[in-house]
C-alpha positions in Angstrom: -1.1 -21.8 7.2 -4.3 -21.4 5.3 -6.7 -19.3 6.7 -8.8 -19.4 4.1 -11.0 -22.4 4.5 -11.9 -22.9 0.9 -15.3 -21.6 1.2 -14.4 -17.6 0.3 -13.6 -17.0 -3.2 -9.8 -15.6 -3.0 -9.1 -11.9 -4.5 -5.6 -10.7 -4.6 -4.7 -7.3 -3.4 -1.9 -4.5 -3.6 -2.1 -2.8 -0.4 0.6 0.5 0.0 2.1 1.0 3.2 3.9 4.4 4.2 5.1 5.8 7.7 7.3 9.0 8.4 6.8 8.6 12.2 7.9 6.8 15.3 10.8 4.9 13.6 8.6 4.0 10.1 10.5 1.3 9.0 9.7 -1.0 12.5 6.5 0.5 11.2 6.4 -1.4 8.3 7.7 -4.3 9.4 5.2 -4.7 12.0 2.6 -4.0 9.4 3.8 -6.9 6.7 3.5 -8.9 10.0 -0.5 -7.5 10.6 -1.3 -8.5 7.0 0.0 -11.8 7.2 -2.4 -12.5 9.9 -5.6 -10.9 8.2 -8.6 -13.2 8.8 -9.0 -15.3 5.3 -6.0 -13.6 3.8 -2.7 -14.7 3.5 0.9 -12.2 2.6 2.0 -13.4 -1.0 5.0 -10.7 -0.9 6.4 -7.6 -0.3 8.3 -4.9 -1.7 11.6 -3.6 -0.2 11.4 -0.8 1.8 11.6 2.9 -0.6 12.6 6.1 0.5 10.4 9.1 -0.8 10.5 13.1 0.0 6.9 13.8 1.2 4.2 15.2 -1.1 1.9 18.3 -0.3 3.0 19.3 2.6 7.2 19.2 2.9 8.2 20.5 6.8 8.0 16.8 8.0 10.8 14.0 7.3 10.5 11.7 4.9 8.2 8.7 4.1 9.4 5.1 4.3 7.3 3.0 1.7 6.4 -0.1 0.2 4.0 -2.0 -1.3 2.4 -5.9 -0.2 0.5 -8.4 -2.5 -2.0 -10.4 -0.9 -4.6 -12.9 -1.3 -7.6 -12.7 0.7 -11.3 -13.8 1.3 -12.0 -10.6 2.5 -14.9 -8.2 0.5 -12.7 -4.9 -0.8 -15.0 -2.8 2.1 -13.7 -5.4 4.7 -10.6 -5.3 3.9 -10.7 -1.4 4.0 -12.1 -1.5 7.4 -9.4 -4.4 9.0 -6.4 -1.7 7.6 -8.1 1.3 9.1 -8.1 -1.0 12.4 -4.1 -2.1 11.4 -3.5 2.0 11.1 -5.4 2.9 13.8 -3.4 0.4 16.0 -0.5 2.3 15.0 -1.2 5.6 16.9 -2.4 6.8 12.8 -4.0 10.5 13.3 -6.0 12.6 11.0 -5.4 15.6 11.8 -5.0 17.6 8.1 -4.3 16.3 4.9 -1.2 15.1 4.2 -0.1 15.6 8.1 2.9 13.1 9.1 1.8 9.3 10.2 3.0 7.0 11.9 1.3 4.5 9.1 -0.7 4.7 6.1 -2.3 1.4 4.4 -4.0 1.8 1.1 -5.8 -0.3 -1.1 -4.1 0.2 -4.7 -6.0 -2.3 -6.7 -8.4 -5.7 -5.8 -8.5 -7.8 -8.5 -9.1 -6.3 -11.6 -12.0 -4.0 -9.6 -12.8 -0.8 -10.7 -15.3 0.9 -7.9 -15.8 4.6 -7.2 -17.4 5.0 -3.8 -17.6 7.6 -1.2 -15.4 5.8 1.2 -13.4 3.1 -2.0 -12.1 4.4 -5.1 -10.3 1.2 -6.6 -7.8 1.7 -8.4 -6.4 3.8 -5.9 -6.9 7.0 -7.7 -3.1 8.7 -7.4 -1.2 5.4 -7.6 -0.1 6.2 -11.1 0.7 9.4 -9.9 3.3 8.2 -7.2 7.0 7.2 -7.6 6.7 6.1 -4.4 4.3 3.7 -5.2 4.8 2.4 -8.3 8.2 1.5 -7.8 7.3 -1.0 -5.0 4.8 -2.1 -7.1 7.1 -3.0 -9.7 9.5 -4.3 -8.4 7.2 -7.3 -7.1 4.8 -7.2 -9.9 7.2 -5.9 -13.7 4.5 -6.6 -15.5 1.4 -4.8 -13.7 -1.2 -3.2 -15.1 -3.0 -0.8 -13.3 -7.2 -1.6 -14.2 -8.6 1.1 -16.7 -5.4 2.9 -16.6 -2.3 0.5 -18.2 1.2 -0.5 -17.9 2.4 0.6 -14.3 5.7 1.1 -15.6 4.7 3.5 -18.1 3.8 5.7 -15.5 6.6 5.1 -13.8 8.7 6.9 -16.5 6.1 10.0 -16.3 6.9 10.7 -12.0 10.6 11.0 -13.0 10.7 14.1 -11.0 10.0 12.1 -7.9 13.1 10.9 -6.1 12.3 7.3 -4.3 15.8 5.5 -3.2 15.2 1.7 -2.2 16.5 1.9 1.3 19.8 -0.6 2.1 19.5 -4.1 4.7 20.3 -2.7 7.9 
């Protein structure tokens, strides 16, 4: 179904999804289903779902993670506003940084865009910091390059402290 009428031009997006709360990976899967249904946007793919020992703060369980590709008419500001709306319609809290959540969307790149707002950084400004996001990323996209940065999988090899385990069909 096409729900971009052909009058929007059509970006395509990375968005990263995480959860560690209230069983993460229906999370998730309810989430791939949210995105799918974005007005003027339409779900090109997803990762499988990653595995990933928190970061910052570690008395909380572990993150389930995983990265979308999308193609959308939405501007990269509404975009950011309809996945605040997808988290907040999870139950997502802000309590402290890096507290647990029951779902975390992030734009990682839109287009080739470079933008640093108050409120968008584009790229997302830790993604080549993040096992746990690259690896998603790569496995849909092996040749991604990360705008103003490079080869994804090059930084891939630097987070090899970072344990991620792709998480088995259940």
């Amino acid at each position: 179904m096409n729900r971009n009428p052909g009058c929007q031009p059509v970006s395509r997006a990375y968005i990263g999804l995480g959860s560690n709360l209230d069983d993460p990976a229906s999370q998730l899967g309810r989430a791939f289903d949210e995105l799918a249904h974005l007005p003027s946007s339409r779900l090109l793919t997803h990762s499988s779902l990653y595995r990933s020992a928190p970061l910052g703060r570690f008395d909380q369980p572990d993150f389930i993670n995983a990265v979308a590709y999308i193609e959308t008419g939405l501007a990269p500001h509404e975009l950011l506003k309809a996945l605040l709306e997808i988290e907040h319609n999870h139950g997502r809290m802000r309590e402290y940084p890096n507290a647990p959540r029951t779902l975390d969307l992030d734009i990682l790149m839109y287009d080739d865009l470079q933008c640093n707002e108050h409120c968008l950084i584009l790229p997302h400004p830790r993604m080549h910091q993040r096992a746990f996001v690259l690896q998603p990323l790569l496995e849909i996209a092996p040749d991604c390059r990360i705008p103003g940065r490079g080869a994804a999988s090059e930084f891939l090899a630097r987070c090899a402290g970072q344990q991620v385990e792709q998480e088995q069909n259940k």
